[in-house]
C-alpha positions as CSV (number, residue, x, y, z in Angstrom):
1,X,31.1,-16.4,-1.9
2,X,27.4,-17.0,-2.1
3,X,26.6,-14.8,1.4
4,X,28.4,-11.7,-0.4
5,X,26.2,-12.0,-4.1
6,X,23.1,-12.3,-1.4
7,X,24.3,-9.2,0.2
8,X,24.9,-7.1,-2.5
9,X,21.6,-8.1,-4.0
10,X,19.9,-7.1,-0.9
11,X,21.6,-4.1,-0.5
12,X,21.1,-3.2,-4.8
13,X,16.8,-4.0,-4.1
14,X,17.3,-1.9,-0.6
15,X,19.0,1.2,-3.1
16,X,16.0,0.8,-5.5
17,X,13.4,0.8,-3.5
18,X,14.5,4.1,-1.9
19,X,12.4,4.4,2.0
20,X,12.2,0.5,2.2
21,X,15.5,-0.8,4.0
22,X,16.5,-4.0,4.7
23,X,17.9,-5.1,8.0
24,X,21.6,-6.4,7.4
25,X,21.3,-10.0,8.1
26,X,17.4,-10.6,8.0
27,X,14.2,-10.1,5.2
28,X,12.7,-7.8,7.6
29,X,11.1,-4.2,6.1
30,X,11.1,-1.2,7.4
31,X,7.6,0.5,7.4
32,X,7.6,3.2,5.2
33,X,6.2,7.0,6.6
34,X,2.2,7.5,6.0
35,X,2.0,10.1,2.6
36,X,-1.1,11.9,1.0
37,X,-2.8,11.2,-2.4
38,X,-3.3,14.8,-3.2
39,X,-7.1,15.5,-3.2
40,X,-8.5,15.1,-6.2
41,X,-11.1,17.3,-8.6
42,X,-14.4,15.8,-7.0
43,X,-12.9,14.6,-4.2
44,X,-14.0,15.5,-0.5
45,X,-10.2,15.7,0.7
46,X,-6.7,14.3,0.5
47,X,-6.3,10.8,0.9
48,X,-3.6,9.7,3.8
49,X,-2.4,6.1,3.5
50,X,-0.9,4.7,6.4
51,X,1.6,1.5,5.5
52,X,1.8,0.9,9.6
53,X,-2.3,0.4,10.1
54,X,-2.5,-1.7,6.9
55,X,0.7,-3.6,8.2
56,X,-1.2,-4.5,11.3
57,X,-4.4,-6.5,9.1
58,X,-2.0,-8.1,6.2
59,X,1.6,-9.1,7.5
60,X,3.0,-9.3,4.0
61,X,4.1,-6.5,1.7
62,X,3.3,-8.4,-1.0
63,X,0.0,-8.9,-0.7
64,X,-0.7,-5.7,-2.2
65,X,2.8,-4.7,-4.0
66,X,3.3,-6.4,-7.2
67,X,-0.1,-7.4,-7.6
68,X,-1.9,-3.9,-7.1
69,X,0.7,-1.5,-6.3
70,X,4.2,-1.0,-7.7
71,X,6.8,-0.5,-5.1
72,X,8.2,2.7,-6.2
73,X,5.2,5.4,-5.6
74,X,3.7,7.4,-8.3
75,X,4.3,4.6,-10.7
76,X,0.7,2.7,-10.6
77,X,-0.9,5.6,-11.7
78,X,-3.6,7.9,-10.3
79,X,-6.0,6.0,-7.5
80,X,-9.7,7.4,-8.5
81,X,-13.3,6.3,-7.1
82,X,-14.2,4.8,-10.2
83,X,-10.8,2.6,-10.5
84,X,-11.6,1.7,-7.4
85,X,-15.1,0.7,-8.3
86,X,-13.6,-1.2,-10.8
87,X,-11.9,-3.7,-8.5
88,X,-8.3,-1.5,-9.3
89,X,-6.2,0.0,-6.4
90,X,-7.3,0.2,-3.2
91,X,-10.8,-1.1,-4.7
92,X,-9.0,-4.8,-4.8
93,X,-9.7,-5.4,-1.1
94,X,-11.9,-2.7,0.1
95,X,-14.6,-4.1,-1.8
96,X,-17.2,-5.1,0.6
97,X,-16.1,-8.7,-0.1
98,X,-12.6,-9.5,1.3
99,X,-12.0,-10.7,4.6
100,X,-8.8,-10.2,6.3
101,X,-8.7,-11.8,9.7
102,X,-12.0,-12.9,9.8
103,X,-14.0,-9.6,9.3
104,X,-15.1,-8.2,5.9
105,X,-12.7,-5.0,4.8
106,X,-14.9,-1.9,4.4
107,X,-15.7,-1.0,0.8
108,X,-14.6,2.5,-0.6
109,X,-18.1,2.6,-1.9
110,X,-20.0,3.1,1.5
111,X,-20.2,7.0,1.3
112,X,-20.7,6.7,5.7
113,X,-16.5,5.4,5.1
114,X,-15.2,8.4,2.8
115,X,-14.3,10.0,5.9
116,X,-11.8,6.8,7.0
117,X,-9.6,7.9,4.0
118,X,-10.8,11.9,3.0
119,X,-9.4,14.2,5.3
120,X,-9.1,17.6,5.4
């Protein structure tokens, strides 16, 4: 009886997170498609962020869901240099300060980087 309240939880979190899917059987994720953060009024171009490349550095979703991000997108609110500045978005760990894997992530306040996120 227990197995079956498991399942239909997983499958109830799997309907609410919408692209996330759970693996029948397993905690494993599926890595959602990269989107754009549409370009904003100063901004030098669109933003693409790319779940699979941060994936790659951090094996845990959690490690920025939750704590900086809300799953469901468009629900954290509107990602700006200065909130990023502030420590906020993706300004948590691209701050010139956190390692991941032993090397220092790139801060979003090196304008020779704006071109690793801005693209036209």
């Amino acid at each position: 009886m227990r197995q079956t309240r498991l399942g239909t939880l997983v499958l109830v979190v799997g309907l609410a997170l919408g692209p996330l899917t759970f693996a029948p059987g397993a905690a494993q994720v599926k890595t959602p498609p990269d989107f754009v953060f549409e370009q904003g009024k100063d901004a030098p171009g669109p933003v693409t962020f790319s779940h699979e490349k941060h994936k790659e550095k951090v094996d845990k979703c959690t490690v920025c869901h939750t704590k900086v991000f809300k799953f469901k997108r468009g629900t954290s609110g509107t990602p700006t240099m200065a909130a990023m500045k502030e420590g906020k978005f993706c300004g948590a760990c691209h701050d010139g300060k956190t390692e991941v894997g032993g090397k220092v992530v790139f801060t979003t306040d090196d304008k020779a980087n704006c071109e690793r996120c801005h693209r036209k």
